[in-house]
BALOBA-1460 file (C-alpha; in Angstrom, 3 decimals):
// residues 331
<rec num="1" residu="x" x="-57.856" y="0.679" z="-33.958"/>
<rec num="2" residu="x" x="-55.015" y="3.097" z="-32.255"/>
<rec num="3" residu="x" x="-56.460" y="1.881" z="-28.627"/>
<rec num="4" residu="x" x="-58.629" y="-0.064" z="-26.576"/>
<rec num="5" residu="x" x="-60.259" y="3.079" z="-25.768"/>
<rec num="6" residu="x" x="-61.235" y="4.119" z="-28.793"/>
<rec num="7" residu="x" x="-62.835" y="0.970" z="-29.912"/>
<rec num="8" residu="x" x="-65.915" y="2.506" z="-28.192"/>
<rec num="9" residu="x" x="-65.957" y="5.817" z="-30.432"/>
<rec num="10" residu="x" x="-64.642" y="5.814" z="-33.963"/>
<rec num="11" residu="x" x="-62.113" y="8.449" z="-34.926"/>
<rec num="12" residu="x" x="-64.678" y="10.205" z="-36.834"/>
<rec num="13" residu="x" x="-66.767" y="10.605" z="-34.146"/>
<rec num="14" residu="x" x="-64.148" y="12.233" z="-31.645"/>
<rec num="15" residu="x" x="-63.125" y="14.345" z="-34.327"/>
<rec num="16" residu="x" x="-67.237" y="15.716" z="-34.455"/>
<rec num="17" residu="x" x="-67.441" y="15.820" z="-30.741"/>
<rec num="18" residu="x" x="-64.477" y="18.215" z="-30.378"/>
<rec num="19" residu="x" x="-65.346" y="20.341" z="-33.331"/>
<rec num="20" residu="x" x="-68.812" y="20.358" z="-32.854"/>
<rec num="21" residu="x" x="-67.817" y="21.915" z="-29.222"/>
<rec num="22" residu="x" x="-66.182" y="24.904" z="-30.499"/>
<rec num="23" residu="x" x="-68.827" y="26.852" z="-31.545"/>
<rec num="24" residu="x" x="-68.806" y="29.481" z="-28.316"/>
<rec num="25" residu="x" x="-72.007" y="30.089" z="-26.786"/>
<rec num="26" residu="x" x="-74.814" y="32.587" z="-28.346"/>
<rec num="27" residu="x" x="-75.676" y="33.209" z="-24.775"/>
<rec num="28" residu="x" x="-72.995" y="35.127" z="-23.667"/>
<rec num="29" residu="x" x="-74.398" y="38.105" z="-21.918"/>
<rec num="30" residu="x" x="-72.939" y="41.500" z="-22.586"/>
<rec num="31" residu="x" x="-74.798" y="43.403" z="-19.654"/>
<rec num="32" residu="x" x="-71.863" y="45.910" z="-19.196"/>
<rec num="33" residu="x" x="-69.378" y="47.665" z="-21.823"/>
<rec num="34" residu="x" x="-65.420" y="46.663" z="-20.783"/>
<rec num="35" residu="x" x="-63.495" y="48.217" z="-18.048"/>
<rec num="36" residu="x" x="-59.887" y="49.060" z="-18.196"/>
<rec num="37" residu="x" x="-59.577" y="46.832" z="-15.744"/>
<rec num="38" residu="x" x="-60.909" y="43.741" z="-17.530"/>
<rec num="39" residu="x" x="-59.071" y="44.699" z="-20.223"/>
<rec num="40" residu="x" x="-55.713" y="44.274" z="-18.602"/>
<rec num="41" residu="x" x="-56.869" y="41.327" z="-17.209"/>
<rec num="42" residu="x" x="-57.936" y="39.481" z="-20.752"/>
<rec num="43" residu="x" x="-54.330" y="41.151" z="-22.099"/>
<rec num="44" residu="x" x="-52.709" y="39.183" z="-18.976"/>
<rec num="45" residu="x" x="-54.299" y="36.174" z="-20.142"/>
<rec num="46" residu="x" x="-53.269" y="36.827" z="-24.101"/>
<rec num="47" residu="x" x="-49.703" y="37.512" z="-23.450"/>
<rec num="48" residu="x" x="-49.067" y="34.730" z="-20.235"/>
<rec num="49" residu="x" x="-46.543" y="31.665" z="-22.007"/>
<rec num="50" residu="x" x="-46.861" y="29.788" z="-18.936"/>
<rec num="51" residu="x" x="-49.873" y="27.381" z="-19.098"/>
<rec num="52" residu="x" x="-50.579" y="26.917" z="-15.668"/>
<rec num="53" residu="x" x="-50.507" y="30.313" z="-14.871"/>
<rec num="54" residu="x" x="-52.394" y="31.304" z="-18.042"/>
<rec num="55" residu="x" x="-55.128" y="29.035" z="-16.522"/>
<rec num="56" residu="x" x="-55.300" y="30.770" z="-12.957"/>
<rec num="57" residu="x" x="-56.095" y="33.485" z="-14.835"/>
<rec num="58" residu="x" x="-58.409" y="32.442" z="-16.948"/>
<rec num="59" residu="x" x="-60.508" y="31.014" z="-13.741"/>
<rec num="60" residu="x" x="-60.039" y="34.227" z="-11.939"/>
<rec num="61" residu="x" x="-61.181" y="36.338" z="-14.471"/>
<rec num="62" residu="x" x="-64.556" y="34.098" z="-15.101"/>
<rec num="63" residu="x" x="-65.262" y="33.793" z="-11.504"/>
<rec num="64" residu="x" x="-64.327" y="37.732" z="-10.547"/>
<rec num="65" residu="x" x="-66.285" y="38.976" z="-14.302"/>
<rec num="66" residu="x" x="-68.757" y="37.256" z="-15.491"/>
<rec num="67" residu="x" x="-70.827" y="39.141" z="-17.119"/>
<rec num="68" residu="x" x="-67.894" y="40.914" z="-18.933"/>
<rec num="69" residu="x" x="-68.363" y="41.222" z="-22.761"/>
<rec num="70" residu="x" x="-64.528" y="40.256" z="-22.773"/>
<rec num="71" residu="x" x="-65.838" y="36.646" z="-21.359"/>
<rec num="72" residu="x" x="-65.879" y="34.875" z="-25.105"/>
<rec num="73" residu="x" x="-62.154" y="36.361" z="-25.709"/>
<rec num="74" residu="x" x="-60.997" y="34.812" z="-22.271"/>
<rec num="75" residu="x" x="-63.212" y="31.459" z="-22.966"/>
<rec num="76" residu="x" x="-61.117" y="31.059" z="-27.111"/>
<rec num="77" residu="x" x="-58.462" y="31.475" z="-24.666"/>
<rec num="78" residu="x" x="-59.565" y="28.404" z="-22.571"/>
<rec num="79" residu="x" x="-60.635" y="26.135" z="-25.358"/>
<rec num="80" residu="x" x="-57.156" y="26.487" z="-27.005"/>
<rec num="81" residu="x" x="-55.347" y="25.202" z="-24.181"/>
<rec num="82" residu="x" x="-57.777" y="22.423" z="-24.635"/>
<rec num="83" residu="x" x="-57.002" y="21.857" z="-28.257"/>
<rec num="84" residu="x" x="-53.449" y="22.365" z="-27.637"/>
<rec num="85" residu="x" x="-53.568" y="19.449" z="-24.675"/>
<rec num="86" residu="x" x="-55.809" y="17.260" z="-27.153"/>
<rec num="87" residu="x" x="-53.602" y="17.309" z="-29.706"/>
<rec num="88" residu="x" x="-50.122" y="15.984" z="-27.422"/>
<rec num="89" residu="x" x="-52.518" y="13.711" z="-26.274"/>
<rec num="90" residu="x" x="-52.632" y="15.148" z="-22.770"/>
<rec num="91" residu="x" x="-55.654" y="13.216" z="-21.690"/>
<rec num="92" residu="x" x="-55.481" y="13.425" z="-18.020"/>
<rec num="93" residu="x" x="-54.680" y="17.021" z="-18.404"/>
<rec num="94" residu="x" x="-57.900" y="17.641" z="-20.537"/>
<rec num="95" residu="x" x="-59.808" y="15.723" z="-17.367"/>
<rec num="96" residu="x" x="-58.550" y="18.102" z="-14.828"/>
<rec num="97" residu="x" x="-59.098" y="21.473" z="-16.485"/>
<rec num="98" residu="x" x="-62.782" y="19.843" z="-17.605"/>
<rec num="99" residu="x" x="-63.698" y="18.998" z="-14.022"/>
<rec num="100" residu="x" x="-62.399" y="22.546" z="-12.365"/>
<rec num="101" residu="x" x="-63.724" y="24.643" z="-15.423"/>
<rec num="102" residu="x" x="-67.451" y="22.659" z="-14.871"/>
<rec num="103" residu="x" x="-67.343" y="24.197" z="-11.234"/>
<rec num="104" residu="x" x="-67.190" y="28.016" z="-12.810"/>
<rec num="105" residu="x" x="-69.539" y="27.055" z="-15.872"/>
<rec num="106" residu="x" x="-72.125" y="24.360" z="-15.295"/>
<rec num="107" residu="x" x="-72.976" y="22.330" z="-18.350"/>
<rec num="108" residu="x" x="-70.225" y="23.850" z="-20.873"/>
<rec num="109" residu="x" x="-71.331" y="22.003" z="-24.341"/>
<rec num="110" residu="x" x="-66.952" y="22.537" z="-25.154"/>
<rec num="111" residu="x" x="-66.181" y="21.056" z="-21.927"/>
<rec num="112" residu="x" x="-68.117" y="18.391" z="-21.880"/>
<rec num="113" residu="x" x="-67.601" y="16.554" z="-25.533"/>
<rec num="114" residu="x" x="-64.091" y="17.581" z="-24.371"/>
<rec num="115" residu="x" x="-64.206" y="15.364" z="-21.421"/>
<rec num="116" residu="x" x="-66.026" y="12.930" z="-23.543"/>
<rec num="117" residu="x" x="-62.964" y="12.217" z="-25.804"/>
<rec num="118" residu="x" x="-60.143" y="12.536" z="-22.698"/>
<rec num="119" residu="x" x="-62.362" y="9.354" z="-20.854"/>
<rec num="120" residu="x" x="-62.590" y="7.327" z="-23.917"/>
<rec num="121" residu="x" x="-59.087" y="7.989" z="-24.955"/>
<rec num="122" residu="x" x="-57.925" y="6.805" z="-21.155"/>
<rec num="123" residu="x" x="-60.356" y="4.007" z="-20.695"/>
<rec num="124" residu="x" x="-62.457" y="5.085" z="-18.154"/>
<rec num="125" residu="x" x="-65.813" y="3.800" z="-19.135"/>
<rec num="126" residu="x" x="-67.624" y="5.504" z="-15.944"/>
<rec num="127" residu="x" x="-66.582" y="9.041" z="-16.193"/>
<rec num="128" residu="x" x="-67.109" y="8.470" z="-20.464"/>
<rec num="129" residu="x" x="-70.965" y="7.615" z="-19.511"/>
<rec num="130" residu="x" x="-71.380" y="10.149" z="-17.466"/>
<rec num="131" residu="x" x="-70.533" y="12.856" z="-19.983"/>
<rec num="132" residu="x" x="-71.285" y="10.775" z="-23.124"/>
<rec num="133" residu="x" x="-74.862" y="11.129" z="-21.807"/>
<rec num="134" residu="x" x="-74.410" y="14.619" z="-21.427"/>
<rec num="135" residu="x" x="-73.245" y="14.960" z="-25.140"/>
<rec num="136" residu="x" x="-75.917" y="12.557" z="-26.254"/>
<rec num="137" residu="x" x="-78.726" y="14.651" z="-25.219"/>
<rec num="138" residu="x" x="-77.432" y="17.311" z="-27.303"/>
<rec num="139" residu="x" x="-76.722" y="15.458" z="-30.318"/>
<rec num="140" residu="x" x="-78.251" y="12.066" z="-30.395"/>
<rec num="141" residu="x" x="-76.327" y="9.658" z="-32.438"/>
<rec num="142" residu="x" x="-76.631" y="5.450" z="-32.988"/>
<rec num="143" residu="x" x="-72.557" y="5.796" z="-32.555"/>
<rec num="144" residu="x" x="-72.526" y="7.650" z="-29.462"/>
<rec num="145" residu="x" x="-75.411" y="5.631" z="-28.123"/>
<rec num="146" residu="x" x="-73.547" y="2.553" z="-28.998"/>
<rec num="147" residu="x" x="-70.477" y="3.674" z="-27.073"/>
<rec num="148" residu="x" x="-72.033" y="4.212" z="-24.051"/>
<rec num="149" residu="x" x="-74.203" y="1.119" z="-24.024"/>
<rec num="150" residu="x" x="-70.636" y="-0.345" z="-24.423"/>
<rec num="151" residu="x" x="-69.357" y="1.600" z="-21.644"/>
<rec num="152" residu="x" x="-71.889" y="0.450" z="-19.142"/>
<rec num="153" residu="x" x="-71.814" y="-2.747" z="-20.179"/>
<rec num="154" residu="x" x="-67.788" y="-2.635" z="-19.184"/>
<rec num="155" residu="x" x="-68.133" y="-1.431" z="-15.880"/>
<rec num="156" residu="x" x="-71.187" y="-4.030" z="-15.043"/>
<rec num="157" residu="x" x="-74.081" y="-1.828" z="-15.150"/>
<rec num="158" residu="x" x="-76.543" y="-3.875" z="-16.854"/>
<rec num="159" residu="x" x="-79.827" y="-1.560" z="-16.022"/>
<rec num="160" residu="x" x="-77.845" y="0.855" z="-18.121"/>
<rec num="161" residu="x" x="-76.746" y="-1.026" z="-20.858"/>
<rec num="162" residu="x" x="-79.732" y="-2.281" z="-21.165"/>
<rec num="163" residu="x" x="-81.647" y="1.131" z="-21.546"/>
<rec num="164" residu="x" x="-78.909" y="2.140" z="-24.177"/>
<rec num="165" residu="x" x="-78.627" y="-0.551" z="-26.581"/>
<rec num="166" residu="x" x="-82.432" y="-0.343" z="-26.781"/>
<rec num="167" residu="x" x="-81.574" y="3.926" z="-27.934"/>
<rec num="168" residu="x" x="-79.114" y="2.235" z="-30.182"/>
<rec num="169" residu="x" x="-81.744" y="-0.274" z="-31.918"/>
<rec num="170" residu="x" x="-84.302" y="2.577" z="-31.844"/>
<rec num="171" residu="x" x="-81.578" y="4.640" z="-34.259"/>
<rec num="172" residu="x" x="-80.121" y="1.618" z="-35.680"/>
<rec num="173" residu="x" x="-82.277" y="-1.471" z="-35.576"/>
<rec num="174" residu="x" x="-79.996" y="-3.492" z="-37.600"/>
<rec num="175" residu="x" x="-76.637" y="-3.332" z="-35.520"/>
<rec num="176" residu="x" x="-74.946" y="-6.157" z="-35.323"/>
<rec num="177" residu="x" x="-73.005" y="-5.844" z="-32.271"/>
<rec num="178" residu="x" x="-76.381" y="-5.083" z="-30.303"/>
<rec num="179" residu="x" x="-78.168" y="-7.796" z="-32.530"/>
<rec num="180" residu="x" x="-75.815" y="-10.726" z="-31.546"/>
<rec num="181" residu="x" x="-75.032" y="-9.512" z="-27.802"/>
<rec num="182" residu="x" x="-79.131" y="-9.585" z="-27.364"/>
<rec num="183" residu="x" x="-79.213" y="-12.953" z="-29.192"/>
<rec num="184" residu="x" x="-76.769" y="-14.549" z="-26.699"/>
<rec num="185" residu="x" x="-78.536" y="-13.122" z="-23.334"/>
<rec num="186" residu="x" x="-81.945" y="-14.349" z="-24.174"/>
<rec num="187" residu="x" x="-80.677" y="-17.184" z="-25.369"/>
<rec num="188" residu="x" x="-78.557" y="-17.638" z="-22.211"/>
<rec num="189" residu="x" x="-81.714" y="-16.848" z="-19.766"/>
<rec num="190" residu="x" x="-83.854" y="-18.755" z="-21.869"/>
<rec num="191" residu="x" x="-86.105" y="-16.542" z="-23.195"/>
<rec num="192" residu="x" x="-86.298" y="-18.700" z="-26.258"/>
<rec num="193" residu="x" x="-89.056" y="-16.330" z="-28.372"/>
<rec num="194" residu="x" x="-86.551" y="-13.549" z="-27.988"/>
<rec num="195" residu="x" x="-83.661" y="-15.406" z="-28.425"/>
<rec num="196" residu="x" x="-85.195" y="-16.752" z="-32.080"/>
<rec num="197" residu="x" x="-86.668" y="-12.835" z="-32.931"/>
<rec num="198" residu="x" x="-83.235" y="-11.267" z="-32.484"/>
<rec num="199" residu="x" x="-81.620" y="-14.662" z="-34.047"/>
<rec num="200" residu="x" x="-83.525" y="-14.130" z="-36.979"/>
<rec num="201" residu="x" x="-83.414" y="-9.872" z="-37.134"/>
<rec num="202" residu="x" x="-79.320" y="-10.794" z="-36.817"/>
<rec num="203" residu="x" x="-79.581" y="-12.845" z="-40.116"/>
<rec num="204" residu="x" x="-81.151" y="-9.937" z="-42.037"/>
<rec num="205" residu="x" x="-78.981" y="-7.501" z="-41.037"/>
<rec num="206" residu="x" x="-75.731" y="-9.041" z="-41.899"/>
<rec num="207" residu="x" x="-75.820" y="-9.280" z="-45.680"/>
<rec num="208" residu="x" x="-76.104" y="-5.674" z="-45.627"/>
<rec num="209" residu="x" x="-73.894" y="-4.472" z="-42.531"/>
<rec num="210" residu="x" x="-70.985" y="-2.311" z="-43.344"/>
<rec num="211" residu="x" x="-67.494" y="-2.465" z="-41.766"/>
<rec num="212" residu="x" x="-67.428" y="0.680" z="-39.300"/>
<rec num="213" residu="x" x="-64.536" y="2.964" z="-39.873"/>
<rec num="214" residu="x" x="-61.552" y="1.948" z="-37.868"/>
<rec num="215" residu="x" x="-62.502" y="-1.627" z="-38.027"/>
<rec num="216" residu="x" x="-59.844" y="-4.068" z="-38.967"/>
<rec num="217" residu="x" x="-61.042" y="-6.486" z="-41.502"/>
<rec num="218" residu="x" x="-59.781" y="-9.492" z="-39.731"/>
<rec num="219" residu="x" x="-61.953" y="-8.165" z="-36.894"/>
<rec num="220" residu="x" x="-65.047" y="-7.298" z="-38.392"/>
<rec num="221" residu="x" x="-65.070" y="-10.582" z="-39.908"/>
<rec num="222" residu="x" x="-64.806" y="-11.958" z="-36.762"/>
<rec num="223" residu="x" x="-67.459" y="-10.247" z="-35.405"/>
<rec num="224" residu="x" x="-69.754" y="-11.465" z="-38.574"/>
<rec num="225" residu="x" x="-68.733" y="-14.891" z="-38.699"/>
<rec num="226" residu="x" x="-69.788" y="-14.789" z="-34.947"/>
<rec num="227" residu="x" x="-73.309" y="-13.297" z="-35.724"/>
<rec num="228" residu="x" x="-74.352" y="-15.857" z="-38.173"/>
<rec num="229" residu="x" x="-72.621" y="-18.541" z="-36.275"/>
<rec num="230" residu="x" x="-74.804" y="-17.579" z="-33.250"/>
<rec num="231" residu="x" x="-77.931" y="-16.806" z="-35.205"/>
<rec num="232" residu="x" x="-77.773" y="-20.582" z="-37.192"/>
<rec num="233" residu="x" x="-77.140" y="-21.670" z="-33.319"/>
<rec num="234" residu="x" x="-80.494" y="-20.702" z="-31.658"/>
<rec num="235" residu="x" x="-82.163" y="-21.043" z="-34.857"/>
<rec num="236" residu="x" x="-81.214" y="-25.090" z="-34.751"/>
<rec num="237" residu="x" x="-81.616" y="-25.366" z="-30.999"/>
<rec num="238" residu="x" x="-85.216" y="-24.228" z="-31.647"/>
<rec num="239" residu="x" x="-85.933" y="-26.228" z="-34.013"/>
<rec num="240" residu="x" x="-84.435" y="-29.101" z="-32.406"/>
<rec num="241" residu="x" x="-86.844" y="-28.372" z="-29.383"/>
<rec num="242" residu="x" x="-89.510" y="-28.424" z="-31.676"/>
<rec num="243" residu="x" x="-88.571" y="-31.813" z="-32.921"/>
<rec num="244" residu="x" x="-88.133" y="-30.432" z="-36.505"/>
<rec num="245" residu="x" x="-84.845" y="-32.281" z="-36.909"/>
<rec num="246" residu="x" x="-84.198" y="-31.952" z="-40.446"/>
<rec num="247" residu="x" x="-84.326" y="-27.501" z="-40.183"/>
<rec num="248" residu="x" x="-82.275" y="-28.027" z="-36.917"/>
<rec num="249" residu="x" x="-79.819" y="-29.855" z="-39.217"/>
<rec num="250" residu="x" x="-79.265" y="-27.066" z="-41.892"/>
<rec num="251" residu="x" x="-79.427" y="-24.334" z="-39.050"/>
<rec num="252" residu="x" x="-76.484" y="-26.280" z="-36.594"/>
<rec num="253" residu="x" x="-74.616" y="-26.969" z="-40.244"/>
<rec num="254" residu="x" x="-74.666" y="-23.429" z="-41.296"/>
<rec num="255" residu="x" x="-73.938" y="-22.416" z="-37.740"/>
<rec num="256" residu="x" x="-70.383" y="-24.653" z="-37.879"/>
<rec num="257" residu="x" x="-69.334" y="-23.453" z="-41.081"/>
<rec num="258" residu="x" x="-68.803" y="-20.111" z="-38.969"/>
<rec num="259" residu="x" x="-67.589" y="-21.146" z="-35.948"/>
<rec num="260" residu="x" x="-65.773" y="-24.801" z="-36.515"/>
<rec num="261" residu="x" x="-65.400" y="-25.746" z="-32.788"/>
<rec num="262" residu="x" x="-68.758" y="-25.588" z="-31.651"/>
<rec num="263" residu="x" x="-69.167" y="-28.948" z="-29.661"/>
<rec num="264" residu="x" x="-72.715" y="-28.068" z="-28.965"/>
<rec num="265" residu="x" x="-73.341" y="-27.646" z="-32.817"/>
<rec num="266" residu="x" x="-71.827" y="-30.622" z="-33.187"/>
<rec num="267" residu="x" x="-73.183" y="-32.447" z="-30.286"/>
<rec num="268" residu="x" x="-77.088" y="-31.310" z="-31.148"/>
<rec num="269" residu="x" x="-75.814" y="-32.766" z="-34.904"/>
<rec num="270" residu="x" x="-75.417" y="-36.023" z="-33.831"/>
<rec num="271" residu="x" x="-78.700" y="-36.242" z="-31.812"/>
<rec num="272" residu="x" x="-80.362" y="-35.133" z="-34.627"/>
<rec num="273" residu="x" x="-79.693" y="-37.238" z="-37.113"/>
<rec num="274" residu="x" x="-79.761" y="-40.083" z="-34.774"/>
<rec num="275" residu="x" x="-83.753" y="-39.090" z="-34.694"/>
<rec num="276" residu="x" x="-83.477" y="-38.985" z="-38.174"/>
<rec num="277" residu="x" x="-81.522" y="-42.625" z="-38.034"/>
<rec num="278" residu="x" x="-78.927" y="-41.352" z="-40.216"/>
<rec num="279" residu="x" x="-76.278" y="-43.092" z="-37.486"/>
<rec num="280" residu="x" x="-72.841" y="-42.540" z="-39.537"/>
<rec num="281" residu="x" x="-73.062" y="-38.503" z="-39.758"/>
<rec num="282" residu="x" x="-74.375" y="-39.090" z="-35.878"/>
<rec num="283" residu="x" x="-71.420" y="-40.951" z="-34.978"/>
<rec num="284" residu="x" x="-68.891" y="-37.893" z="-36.795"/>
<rec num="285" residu="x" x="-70.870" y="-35.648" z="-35.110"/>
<rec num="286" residu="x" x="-70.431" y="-36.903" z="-32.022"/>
<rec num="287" residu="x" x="-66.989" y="-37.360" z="-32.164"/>
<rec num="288" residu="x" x="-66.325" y="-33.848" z="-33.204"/>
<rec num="289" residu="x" x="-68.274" y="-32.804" z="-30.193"/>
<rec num="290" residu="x" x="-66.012" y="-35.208" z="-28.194"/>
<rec num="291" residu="x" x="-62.118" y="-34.256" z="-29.391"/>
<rec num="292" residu="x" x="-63.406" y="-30.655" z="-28.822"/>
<rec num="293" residu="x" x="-63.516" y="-31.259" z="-25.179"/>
<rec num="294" residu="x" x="-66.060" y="-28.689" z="-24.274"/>
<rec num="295" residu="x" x="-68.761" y="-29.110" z="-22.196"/>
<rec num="296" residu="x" x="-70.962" y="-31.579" z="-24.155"/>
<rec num="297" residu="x" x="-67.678" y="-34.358" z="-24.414"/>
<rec num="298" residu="x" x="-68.857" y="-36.884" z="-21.691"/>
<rec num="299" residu="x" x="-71.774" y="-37.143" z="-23.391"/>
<rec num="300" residu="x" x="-71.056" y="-37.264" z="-26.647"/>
<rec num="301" residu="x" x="-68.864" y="-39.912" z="-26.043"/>
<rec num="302" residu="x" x="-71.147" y="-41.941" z="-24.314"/>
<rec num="303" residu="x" x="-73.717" y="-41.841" z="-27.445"/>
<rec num="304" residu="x" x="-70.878" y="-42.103" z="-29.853"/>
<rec num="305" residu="x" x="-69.616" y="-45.900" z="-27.956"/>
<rec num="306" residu="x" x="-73.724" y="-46.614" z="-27.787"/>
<rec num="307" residu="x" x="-74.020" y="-46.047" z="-31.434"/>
<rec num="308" residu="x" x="-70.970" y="-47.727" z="-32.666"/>
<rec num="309" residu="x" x="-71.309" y="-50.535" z="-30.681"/>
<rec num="310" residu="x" x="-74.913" y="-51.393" z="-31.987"/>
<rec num="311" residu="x" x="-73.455" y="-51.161" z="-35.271"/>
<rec num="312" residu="x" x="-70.473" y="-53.158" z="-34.721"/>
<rec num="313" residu="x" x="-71.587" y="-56.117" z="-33.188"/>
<rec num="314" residu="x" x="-71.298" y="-54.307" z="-29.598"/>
<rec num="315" residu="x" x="-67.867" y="-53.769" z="-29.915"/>
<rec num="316" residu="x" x="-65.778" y="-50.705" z="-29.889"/>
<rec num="317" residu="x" x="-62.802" y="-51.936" z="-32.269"/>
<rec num="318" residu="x" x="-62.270" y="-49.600" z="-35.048"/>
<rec num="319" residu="x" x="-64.327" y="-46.506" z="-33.337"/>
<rec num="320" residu="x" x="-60.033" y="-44.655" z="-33.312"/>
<rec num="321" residu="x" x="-61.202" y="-44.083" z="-37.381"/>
<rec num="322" residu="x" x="-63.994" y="-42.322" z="-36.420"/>
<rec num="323" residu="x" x="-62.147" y="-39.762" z="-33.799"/>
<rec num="324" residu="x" x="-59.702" y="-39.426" z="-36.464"/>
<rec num="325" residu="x" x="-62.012" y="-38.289" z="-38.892"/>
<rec num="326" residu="x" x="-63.453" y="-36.043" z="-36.736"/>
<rec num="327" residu="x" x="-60.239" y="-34.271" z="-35.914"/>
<rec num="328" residu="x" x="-59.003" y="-34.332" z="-39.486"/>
<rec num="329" residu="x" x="-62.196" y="-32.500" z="-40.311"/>
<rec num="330" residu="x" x="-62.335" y="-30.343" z="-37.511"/>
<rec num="331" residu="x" x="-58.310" y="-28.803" z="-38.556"/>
């Protein structure tokens, strides 16, 4: 991806914002046939070099002649300096011609997808909602919708990002960024049934899921590999709950072959098949979970000495071969 920014919109889609936005207005009215003096004020415009000045009088002339028919020959006039700033990259510049043109037209369709692209491109995610919305409502897309769930979730706004990633599931019900980011929270607030329903939606979706353009493939696998690595998660921890040790087992397996460092896999391993008295993969378990050092060491440790000593005459001697397998497995 060329830049943080645009890890929220795809190339593509900037590309369709800011062509999309250059279709001029149907609604132009033509209430009154040209003066001379509007038409030495649009050949001002045409021949001025200097942008700045070009500018002035492109904002005079829409504010002093509205209604002139010459209007959509001053406004091609306006959008190319937009172009011409969009394509040096001139992103701040694009943001303060946007704002001050919005004061003379109100809801500009050009303006705003404009603006769109110049907050993403600068990363800032609150003035990118605010006209992403805009730009939404006239062309709805799972993307866009995506990007501005992403946006609000960035600058804290989690009434917002909630009500978007549910647009983006209502276009796209099998994204797998939404997917997994819903999977953690209601896993995380304990909202078990919903944590298991997206869990299990996340599972079906990723055989299928395609790479999104601009997408490294280092990245996207690391965004997969974390989906079915936090799917096989809450699908074991459920189980485990439900006492149903053996499907906890392949679900916290599966989930480690995704994620190797999981200490609570690892941890919730060696409990299980302790239930299951299977105390040798308990004790390995339990030592992975301890040489990870998360948050679940203490007490894997504790169960790892318990177990080892009640099947070594209570004594510890010998338990360094068991940490050793566990970080030579574990590398």
């Amino acid at each position: 991806m060329a830049s943080h920014s645009v890890s929220y919109l795809s190339k593509s889609l900037l590309s369709i914002l800011f062509i999309g936005a250059l279709v001029l207005s149907p609604s132009i009215i033509r209430a009154q046939e040209p003066t001379e003096e509007e038409y030495n004020a649009l050949t001002a415009i045409q021949n001025e070099k200097e942008v700045g000045k070009k500018i002035d009088l492109i904002f005079a002339f829409l504010k002093e002649k509205p209604k002139s028919s010459y209007k959509e020959h001053v406004m091609a006039e306006y959008q190319r300096i937009i172009i011409e700033f969009r394509d040096a990259k001139r992103w701040n510049e694009i943001i303060s011609l946007g704002d001050r043109f919005l004061d003379v037209a109100p809801g500009d369709d050009f303006t705003e997808k404009a603006l769109v692209v110049a907050y993403a491109e600068t990363n800032n995610m609150r003035g990118f909602a605010t006209y992403g919305e805009k730009a939404y409502a006239q062309k709805p897309t799972a993307a866009l919708a995506l990007a501005i769930a992403q946006a609000y979730q960035k600058i804290g706004n989690d009434a917002k990002y909630n009500q978007w990633r549910e647009k983006v599931l209502a276009q796209d019900p099998n994204n797998i960024e939404i997917l997994i980011d819903m999977t953690r929270r209601y896993m995380a607030s304990q909202n078990t049934a919903q944590a298991v329903k997206y869990a299990k939606q996340t599972l079906s979706a990723l055989p299928k899921a395609k790479k999104p353009e601009g997408v490294s493939d280092k990245d996207w696998k690391n965004t997969t590999d974390a989906g079915y690595a936090t799917a096989y998660a809450v699908l074991g921890a459920n189980a485990y709950q439900n006492q149903s040790y053996a499907e906890a087992v392949r679900n916290f397996e599966n989930s480690v072959k995704y994620f190797k460092r999981n200490d609570s896999a690892y941890y919730h391993l060696g409990l299980c098949y302790w239930q299951q008295n299977k105390l040798q993969p308990a004790m390995l378990n339990f030592a992975k979970a301890y040489v990870i050092k998360g948050s679940t060491s203490s007490s894997a440790k504790k169960y790892l000495d318990q177990l080892y000593r009640s099947s070594n005459r209570n004594s510890l001697a010998g338990i360094e071969r068991v940490i050793e397998r566990a970080q030579q497995d574990l590398r």
